[in-house]
N, C-alpha and C positions, 0 to 999 in steps of 0.2 A: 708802277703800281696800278693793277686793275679791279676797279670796285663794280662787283657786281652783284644781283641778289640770288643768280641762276649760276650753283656751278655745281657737279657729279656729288654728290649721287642722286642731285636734281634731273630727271629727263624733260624732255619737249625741246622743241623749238628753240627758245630764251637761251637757253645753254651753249646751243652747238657754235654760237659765231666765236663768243671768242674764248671756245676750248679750243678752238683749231686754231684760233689768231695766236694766244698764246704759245701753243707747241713750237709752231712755225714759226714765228719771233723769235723764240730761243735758239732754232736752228740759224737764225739768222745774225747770230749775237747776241740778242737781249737777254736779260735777265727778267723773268715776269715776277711778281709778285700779288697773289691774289687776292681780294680782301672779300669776303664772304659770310653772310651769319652762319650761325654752328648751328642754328634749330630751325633753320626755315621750314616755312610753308609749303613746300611741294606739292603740287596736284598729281604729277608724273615722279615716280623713282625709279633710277636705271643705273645697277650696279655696274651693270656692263662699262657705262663711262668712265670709272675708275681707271678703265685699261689705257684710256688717252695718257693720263699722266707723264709727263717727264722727269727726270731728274732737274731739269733748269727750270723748273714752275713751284714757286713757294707757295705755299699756300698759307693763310692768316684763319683763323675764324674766328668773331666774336660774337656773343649774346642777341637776338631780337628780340623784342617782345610785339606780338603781332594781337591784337584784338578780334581777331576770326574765332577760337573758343565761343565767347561771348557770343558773338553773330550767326554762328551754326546755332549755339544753344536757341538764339533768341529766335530763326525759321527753323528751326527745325531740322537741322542739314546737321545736328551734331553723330560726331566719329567719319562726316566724310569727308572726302575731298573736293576743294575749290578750284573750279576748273576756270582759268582765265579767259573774259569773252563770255561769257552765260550770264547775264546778269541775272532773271531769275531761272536757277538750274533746278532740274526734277519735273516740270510738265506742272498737272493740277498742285493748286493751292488751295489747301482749306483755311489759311488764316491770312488772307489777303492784305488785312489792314499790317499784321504786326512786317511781312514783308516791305509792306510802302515803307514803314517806319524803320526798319532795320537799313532799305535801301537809300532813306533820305539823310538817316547819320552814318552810314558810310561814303554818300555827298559830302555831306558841308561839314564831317568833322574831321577827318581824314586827306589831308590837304599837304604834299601829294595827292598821296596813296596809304594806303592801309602801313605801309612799312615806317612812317613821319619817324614813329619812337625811337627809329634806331639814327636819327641824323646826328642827334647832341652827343649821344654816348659814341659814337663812331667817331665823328668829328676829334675829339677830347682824345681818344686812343690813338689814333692816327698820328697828330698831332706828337704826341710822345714816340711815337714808335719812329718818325721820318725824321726824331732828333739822332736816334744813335742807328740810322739807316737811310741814310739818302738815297733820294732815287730821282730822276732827269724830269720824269715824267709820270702825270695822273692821267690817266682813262676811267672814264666813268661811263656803265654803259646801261640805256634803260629804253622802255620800263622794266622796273617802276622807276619814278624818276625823284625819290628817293635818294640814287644814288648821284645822280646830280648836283643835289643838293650837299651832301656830304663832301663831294667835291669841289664842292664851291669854296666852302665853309676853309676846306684847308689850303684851296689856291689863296684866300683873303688870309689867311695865318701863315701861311708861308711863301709864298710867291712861287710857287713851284709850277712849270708851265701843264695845262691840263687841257685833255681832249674830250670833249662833251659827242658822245657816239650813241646816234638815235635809231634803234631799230624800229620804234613805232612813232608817230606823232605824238606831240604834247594836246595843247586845245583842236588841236585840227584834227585829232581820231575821231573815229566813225560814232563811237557812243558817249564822246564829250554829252552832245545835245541833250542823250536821251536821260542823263542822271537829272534827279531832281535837283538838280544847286539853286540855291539863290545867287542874288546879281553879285553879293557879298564874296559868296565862293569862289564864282569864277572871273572875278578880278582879281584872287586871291592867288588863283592858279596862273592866269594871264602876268600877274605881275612877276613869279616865282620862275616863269619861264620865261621871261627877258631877261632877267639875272643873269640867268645861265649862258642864253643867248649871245649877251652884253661881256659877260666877263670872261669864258673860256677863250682859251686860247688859240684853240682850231675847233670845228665842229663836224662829223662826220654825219649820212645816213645812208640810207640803204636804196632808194629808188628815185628816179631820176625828177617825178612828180613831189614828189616830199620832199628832195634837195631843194627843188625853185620853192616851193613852200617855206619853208625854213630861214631859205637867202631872201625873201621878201618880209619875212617876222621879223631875221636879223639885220636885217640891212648892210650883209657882211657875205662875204663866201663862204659855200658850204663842197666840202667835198665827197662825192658820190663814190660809196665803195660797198658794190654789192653783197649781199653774202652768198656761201659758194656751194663746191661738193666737192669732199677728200676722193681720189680716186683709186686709193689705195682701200675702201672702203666697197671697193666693187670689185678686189681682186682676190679675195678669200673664200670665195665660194662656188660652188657648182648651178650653174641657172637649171634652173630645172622645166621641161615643157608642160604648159599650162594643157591640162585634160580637159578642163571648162573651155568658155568663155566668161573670164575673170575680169569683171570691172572693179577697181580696186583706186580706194581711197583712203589715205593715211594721214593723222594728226585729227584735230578740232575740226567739227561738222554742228558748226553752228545754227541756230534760225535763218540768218542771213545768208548763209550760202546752201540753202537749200535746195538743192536744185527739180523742182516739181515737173517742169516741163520735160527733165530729160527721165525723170521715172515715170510719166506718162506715156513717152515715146517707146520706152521698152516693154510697155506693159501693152499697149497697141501693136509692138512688135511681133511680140512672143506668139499672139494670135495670130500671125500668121506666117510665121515661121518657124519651121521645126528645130533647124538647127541650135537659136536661141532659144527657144521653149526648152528642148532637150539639156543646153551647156551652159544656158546663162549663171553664174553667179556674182551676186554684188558682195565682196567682202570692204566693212568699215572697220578699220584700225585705227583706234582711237577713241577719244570723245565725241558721243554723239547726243545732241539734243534729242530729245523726244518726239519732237514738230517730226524730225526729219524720220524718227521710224516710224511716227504716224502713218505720213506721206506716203513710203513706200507701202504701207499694210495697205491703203487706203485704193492703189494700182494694183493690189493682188498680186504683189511679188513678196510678200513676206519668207514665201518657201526657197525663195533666193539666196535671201540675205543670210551672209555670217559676217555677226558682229564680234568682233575684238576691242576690249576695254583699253588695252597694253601690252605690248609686247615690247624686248629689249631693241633699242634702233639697228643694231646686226638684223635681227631676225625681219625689221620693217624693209631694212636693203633688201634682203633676199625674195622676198613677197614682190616687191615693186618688181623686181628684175626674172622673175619668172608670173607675172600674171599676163593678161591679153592687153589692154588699155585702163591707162591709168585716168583718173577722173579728177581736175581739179576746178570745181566751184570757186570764184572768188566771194566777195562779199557785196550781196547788191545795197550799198549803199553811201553815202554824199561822196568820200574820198576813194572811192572804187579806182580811178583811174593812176593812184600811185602803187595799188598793194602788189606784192612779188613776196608769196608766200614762200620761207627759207626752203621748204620742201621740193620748188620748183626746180631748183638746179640739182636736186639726187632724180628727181623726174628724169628728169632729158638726161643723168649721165646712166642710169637703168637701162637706157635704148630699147623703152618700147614707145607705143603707141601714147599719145597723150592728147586727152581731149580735157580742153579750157573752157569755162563758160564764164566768161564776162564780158567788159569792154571792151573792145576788137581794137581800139586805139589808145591802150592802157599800156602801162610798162611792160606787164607780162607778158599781153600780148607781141610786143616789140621783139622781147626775148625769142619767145616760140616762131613767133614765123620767120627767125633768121636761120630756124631748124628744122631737120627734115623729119616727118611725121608727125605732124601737130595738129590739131585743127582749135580755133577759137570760134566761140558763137555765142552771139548775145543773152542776156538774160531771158527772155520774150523767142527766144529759137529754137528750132528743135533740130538733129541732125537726122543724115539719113541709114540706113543700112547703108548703103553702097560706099558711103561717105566713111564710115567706120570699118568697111571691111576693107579701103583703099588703105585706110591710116594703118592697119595691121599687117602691110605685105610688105614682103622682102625683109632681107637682113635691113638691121637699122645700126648705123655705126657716126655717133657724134663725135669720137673722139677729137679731131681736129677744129673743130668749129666752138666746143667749150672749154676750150684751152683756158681762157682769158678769166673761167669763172672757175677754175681750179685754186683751191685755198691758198696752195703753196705762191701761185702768182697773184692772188689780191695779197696774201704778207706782204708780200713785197713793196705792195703800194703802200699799205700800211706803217710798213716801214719804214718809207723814204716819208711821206707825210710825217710823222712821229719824229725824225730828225730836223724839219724842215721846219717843224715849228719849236722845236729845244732851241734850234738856231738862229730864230725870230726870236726868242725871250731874252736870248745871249746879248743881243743887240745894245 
């Protein structure tokens, strides 16, 4: 059983790990079973996902009640969508104060996460349902971590062995600090996440920096299993040659990874080079803060930019695998050095160009420079023409080198971990 809060016709990110873990599992033997609300929150919808489905993936849905209604009404954001990671999203604010206030009771009252309401009634149904349906094993996968807790709740009611699978940090995310909690809150959350810590029965994450993280909270081993890129996913379509020079960034473009120095360098460019003057375009697909199209209006490239809100992740492949150089920002801030945003491995299996800007001794970085055409460079750097028209020559072909980061072969790890610890409970 996999409890998650992100599954089809949810898009983004959250989703993709384990729609593909599931599929793969079932080819592998398993039986998944999904557990999911019926009314989520979505910021991204993507019918396209639907098409993952298998015939060995049940799917469950039951009830949330999510207090975001209220929270749009009360900033002002009501009828739209909540993009996770924005904390205050839309740019100006004319009601500053009722923002603080909206943003301090979704602090300290909301503990998780905004999803809490659904742990008891979850719990209670689950419970019933795993009487006339066993099953070997719980996965719980977050954020929100939420489902953690629901997890927990039914490993203590039925002893059932569970795997606590962390795409993001708990207290160690990057905007823990910046929420207003009191001391009260975040002992609240610190204690909620030992629990989990303490009582699962394996624990997974995603980067190799967040694994030692976690194995230091827990005082327990954690197992590193990254997330991937389906490659059958790159075999449906025609590449098409890019008539620009296509800088191309896809998913969330937050404040934090804004990258100002590198749309200064192209705006310094342009001036004096015709070619990019002539082909530059920056297309953003996705969520884009404000900061960041300030930023670029701000370097006189606004005639650049095409933005995209959303498009279905088919159509994101295709964009990625026919532009010039892909562009990935990380997040300049405290835990920089574990982030390995999901998107990085459709990056590199796309075979084009990819320019990084973070910490050059981060994970990502790790990843990318064991591959050809990449370049990383610090926050505070700027690259050069020469440097980006080297990253763009020649055929570029990974296929042999991200074997290891093909879905079908992390199942597999996943797999054998998931037996590995049924067989630890058996004990």
């Amino acid at each position: 059983m996999i409890i998650t809060y992100y599954w089809p016709p949810s898009g983004g990110s959250g989703v993709q790990r384990w729609l593909h873990f599931s599929r793969y599992l079932a080819q592998l033997g398993w039986e998944p079973i999904i557990y999911t609300p019926e009314n989520a929150e979505a910021p991204i919808v993507d019918e396209s996902l639907l098409d993952e489905f298998t015939d060995s993936v049940h799917v469950i849905k039951y009830p949330i009640w999510e207090p975001f209604d209220a929270y749009k009404a009360l900033t002002g954001k009501k009828g739209k969508k909540l993009q996770t990671g924005f904390l205050n999203e839309g740019g100006k604010q004319d009601n500053k104060w009722i923002q603080k206030i909206a943003l301090w009771l979704r602090a300290n009252l909301f503990i998780p996460d905004a999803k809490k309401f659904w742990i008891k009634p979850s719990i209670q149904h689950l419970s019933n349902f795993l009487k006339d349906h066993p099953v070997d094993i719980i996965v719980s996968t977050g954020p929100p971590h939420t489902t953690h807790l629901i997890a927990l709740g039914l490993k203590r009611a039925t002893g059932i062995p569970w795997l606590a699978d962390f795409r993001d940090p708990w207290t160690n995310i990057d905007w823990f600090d910046k929420l207003p909690m009191t001391f009260l809150a975040k002992r609240k959350h610190r204690n909620l996440e030992q629990s989990v810590l303490r009582e699962a029965t394996g624990i997974t994450c995603v980067s190799r920096t967040w694994t030692k993280e976690f194995e230091d909270l827990a005082n327990r081993p954690v197992k590193l299993i990254t997330n991937g890129f389906a490659p059958k996913d790159f075999q449906h379509f025609n590449k098409k040659v890019d008539e620009h020079f296509t800088v191309l960034h896809t998913g969330s473009l937050n404040a934090d990874r804004n990258p100002t120095i590198f749309w200064a360098f192209l705006a310094q460019e342009i001036s004096q080079n015709e070619f990019l003057k002539e082909k530059l375009k920056i297309q953003l697909v996705g969520a884009v803060d404000i900061s960041v199209v300030q930023s670029i209006e701000s370097c006189g490239l606004r005639p650049y930019l095409d933005q995209r809100p959303f498009i279905p992740h088919q159509e994101v492949i295709e964009l990625m695998s026919s532009c010039s150089l892909l562009l990935m920002p990380l997040n300049n801030v405290k835990n920089q050095q574990g982030i390995i945003p999901g998107k990085l491995f459709e990056y590199l299996a796309s075979n084009q160009a990819i320019l990084a800007i973070g910490p050059k001794t981060g994970d990502s970085a790790q990843i990318l420079q064991e591959q050809s055409n990449t370049l990383v460079i610090d926050f505070d750097e700027s690259p050069t023409w020469s440097q980006l028209q080297a990253l763009c020559e020649g055929k570029i072909d990974r296929s042999e080198t991200l074997q290891k980061y093909s879905r079908q072969e992390l199942a597999k790890e996943m797999s054998d971990y998931l037996t590995d610890l049924i067989l630890e409970s058996s004990k």
